[in-house]
C-alpha positions, 0 to 999 in steps of 0.5 A: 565927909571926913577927910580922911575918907576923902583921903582914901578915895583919892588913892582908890582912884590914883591906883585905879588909874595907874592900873588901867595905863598900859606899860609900854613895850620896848621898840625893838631895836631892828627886825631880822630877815632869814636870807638863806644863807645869813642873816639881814638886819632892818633898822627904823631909821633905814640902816641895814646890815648883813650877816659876812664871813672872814677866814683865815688862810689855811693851817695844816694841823695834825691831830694825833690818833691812838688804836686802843682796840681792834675786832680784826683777827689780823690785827696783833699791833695797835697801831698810832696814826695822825690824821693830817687835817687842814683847816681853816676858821671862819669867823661871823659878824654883821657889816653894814650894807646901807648906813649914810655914814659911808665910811661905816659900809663893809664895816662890822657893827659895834655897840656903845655902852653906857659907860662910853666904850665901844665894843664889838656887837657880838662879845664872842662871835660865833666861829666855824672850823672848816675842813674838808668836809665843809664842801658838802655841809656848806656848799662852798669850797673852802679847802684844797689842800688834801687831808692825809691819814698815816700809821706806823702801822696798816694790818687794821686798814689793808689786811682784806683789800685787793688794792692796797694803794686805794683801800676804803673805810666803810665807816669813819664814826665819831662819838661824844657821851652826852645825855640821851634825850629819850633816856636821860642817861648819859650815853656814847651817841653818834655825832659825825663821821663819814661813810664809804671814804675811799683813800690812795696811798702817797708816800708813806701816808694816805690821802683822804678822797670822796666820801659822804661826810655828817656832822651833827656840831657842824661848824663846832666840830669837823666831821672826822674829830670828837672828843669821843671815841672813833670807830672805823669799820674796815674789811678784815683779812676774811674778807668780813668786816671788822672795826677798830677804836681810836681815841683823837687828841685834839686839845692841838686844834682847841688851842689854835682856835683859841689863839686865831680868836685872840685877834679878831679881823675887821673885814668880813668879805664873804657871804656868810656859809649855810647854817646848820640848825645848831648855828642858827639857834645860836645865831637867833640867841645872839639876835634875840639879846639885842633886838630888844632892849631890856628897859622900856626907856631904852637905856639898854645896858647892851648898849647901842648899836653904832 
């Protein structure tokens, strides 16, 4: 046989061979079980972490707010108001819970990259901005302080209330233009707010009582602010009911929370809140990129968790 005829045969089979050999699946580097609330996650060699929160003490914010509208016939000023909001920033990350390295527990989980550095698991963990609405989205009372609302100005709140001293907002509703997913168009769409709010007046202001708050961006926005417009509809000096627009400035609050996350804590004492379905699918995001490496050899440039 000529050899090379021999020497195709033996890159036939060579090839026939390496296509037959498996390759093999990276081992994930933990496995994840929802606790409701929070996350807990399972190592191999037993470790095991959860999912903790941290919060900052409260801040008082005041959001300032413009009318650039009202449909109430009593209304001949647009009036300026600030919606004094109090809040505070819960901050996430993993801690370990089981570790035989003691001094690691209560600690939050860190990740050593190839190059040697030592960095936090989640580069940008995820944050939440709790406000009074908090209560009733997470089931957890994290803020006492009362959130107030004050105006130079009332006609487009009290002109049709019997009481002054305790008038209502049937609707407070906040707005983003966004694209409609049914339409594909860019429209104004409905993203929290809060119906039936019942306020009492201190001072020159008005404090914020019971109401039923929504919120669609819970944890990425509280329920009374948006980037948007906000609608309120109100009972008129008629007796109908009326609305009024408002637009927020709220870039104060942006570049507080960019501040507070400048220096992240480095204990976590807290169960973690109850995830809204946009947290969740963050958080699973974030799970995802490292519970499995992105080589095989497990030289994963994410590094590995400490």
């Amino acid at each position: 046989m000529r050899p090379s005829l021999w020497l195709f045969i033996v890159f036939f089979l060579s090839c026939a061979v390496f296509a037959q050999t498996p390759t093999p699946s990276p081992t994930p580097a933990f496995s994840v079980q929802e606790l409701k609330p929070g996350f807990r996650l399972s190592f191999p060699d037993g470790r095991e972490a959860e999912l903790h929160s941290s919060t900052t003490p409260t801040i008082k914010s005041s959001i300032p707010m413009l009318m650039t509208e009202s449909l109430c016939s009593n209304v001949t000023v647009l009036a300026k108001c600030a919606l004094g909001l109090p809040i505070r920033i819960a901050y996430d990350d993993f801690v370990w819970t089981k570790n035989p390295d003691a001094q690691k527990l209560g600690k939050p989980l860190m990740r050593l990259l190839p190059n040697g550095k030592i960095v936090d698991l989640f580069q940008n963990t995820p944050s939440m901005t709790l406000t009074l609405d908090s209560a009733q989205i997470y089931g957890v009372q994290t803020i006492t302080d009362p959130t107030t609302l004050s105006c130079d100005n009332y006609d487009w709140l009290i002109a049709g209330t019997s009481d002054a001293n305790h008038p209502i907002i049937e609707t407070w509703q906040g707005d983003i233009n966004s694209v409609n997913l049914e339409t594909g168009l860019n429209e104004n769409q409905t993203v929290g707010g809060a119906f039936h709010m019942q306020l009492e007046k201190q001072g020159d202001a008005y404090t914020i009582g019971k109401a039923s708050y929504f919120s669609e961006l819970n944890g990425q926005l509280p329920a009374l602010l948006t980037i948007g417009p906000v609608t309120m509809v109100t009972t008129a000096a008629d007796h109908s009911l009326c609305q009024s627009t408002f637009t927020q400035d709220i870039s104060g609050l942006q570049a507080l929370n960019q501040t507070t996350s400048s220096t992240k804590p480095t204990s976590f004492p807290d169960p973690y809140f109850d995830l809204s379905f946009s947290a969740y699918t963050t958080m699973m995001d974030y799970l995802q990129v490292y519970a499995v490496p992105d080589t095989a050899d497990g030289n994963d440039p994410h590094g590995v968790i400490q």
